[in-house]
C-alpha positions in Angstrom: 2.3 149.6 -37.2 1.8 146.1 -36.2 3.2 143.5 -34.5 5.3 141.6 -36.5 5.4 137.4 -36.4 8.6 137.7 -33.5 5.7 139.6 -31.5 3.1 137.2 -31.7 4.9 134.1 -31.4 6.1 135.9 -27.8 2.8 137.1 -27.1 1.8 133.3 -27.9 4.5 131.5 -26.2 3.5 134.4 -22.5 -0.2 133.6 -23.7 0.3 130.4 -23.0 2.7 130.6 -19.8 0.3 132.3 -18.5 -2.3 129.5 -18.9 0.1 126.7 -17.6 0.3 129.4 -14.5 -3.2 129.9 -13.9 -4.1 125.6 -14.1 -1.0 125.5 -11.6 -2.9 127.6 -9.6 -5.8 126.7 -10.0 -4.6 122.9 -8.9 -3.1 124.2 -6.0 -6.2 126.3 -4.6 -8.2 122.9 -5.6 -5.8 120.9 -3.5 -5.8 123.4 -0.6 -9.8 123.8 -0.6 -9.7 120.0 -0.1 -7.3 120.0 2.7 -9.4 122.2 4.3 -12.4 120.3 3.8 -10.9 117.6 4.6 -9.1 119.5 8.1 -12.9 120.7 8.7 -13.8 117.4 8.9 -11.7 116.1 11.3 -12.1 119.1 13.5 -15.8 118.5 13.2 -15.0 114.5 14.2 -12.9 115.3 17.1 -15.7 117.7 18.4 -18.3 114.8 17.9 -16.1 112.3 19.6 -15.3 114.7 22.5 -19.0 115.6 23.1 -19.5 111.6 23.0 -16.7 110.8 25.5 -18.0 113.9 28.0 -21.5 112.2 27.9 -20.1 108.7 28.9 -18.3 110.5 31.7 -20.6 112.9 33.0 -23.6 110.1 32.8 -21.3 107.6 34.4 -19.4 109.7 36.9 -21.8 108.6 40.0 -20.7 105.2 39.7 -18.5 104.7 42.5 -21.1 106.5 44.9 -23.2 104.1 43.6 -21.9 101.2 43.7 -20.7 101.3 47.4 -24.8 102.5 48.1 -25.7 99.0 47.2 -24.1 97.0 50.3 -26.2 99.8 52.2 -29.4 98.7 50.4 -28.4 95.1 50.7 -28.3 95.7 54.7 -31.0 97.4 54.9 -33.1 94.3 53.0 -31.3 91.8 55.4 -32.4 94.0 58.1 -35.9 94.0 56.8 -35.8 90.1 56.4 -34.2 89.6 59.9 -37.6 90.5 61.4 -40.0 87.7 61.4 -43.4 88.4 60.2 -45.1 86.4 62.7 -43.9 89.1 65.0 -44.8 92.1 62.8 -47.9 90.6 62.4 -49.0 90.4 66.4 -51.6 93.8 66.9 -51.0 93.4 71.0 -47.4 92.3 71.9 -45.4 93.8 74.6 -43.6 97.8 74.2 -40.5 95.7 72.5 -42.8 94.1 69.3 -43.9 98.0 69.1 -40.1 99.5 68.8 -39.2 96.3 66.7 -42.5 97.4 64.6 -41.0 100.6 64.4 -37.7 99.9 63.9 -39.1 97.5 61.1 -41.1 101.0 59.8 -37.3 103.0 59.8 -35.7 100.8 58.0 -38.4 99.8 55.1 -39.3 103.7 54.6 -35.2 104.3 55.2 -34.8 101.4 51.9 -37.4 102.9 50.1 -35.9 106.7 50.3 -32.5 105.0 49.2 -34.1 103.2 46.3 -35.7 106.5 45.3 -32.1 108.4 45.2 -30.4 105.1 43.1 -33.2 105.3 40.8 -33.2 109.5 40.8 -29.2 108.6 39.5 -30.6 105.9 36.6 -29.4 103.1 39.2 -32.2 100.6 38.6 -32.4 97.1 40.5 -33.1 93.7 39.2 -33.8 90.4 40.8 -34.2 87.3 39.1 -36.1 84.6 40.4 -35.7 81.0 41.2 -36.3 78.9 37.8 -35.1 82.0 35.6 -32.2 80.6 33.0 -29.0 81.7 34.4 -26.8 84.4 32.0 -23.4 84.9 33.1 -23.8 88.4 31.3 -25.9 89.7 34.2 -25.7 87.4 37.0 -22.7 85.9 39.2 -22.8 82.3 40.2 -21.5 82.0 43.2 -22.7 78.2 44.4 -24.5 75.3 42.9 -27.6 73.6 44.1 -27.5 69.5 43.2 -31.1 68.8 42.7 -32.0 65.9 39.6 -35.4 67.1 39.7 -34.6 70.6 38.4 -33.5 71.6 35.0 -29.2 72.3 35.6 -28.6 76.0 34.9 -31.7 77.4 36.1 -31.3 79.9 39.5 -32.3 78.0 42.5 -31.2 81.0 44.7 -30.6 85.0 44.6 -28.7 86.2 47.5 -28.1 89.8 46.1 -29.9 91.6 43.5 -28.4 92.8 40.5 -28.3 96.9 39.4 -27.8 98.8 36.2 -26.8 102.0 35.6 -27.4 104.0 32.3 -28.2 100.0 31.1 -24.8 99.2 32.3 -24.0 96.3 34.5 -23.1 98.1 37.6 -22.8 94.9 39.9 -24.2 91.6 38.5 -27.4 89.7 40.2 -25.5 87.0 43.1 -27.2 83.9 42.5 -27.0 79.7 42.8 -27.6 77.8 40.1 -29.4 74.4 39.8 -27.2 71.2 39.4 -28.6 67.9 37.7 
């Protein structure tokens, strides 16, 4: 008892259904293996850039404090400046050079304690000085100085420092710049 040629030609015919079934399949599972690759990767891109933009804000988020303790370094500099050092320099002046010796002692140790804390934050200062070539990227012109005799675009003056944070302009260096 066999199967006769109507049998095999159905068993040949569901044979073969069976195989276009299984590729279908087997495309399918390929396509959705790729999808989720392909889903995993994004995931894995959004994490990345996530991480990336919590950095920048966590490694930036001092920069308002930061900014607004640079007019109290600047006044504690003018302060320093506003002493003359003839003065400081005299060993026996009346009481008043001793407190303005002191007060002169306050506010240098007072800048220096500030400094500390801006650098503790990756706040860093820079000053150019006069005769460095003048780069809008970093310093802020803010008057010109005619002199012929010196080479136009070269700082004559800085009348604020410049500071960085994290390598990032956080207020540019306030300066004049030579005019031919």
């Amino acid at each position: 008892a066999g199967a006769g040629p109507t049998d095999a030609g159905a068993l040949q015919a569901r044979v073969e259904e069976l195989e276009g079934m299984l590729e279908a399949a087997r495309e399918e599972a390929a396509e959705a293996k790729d999808s989720a690759l392909r889903t995993m990767a994004d995931m894995e891109n959004l994490r990345e850039r996530t991480r990336r933009q919590v950095d920048q804000a966590e490694k930036f988020a001092v920069q308002g404090f930061a900014k607004a303790m640079l007019d109290v370094s600047d006044n504690l500099e003018r302060a320093l400046e506003s002493v003359p050092k003839d003065v400081l320099e005299g060993d026996d002046g009346p009481k008043g050079l001793e407190q303005l010796k002191s007060l002169n002692e306050g506010v240098k140790l007072t800048e220096h304690i500030l400094r500390q804390a801006l650098g503790q934050n990756r706040v860093e200062r820079y000053a150019p000085e006069e005769g460095d070539e003048f780069d809008p990227e970093v310093h802020n012109a803010l008057f010109e100085v005619p002199d012929p005799s010196k080479e136009a675009g070269r700082i004559a003056v800085v009348t604020k420092a410049g500071y960085l944070l994290h390598d990032r302009i956080l207020r540019p260096a306030e300066v004049g710049v030579y005019r031919a």
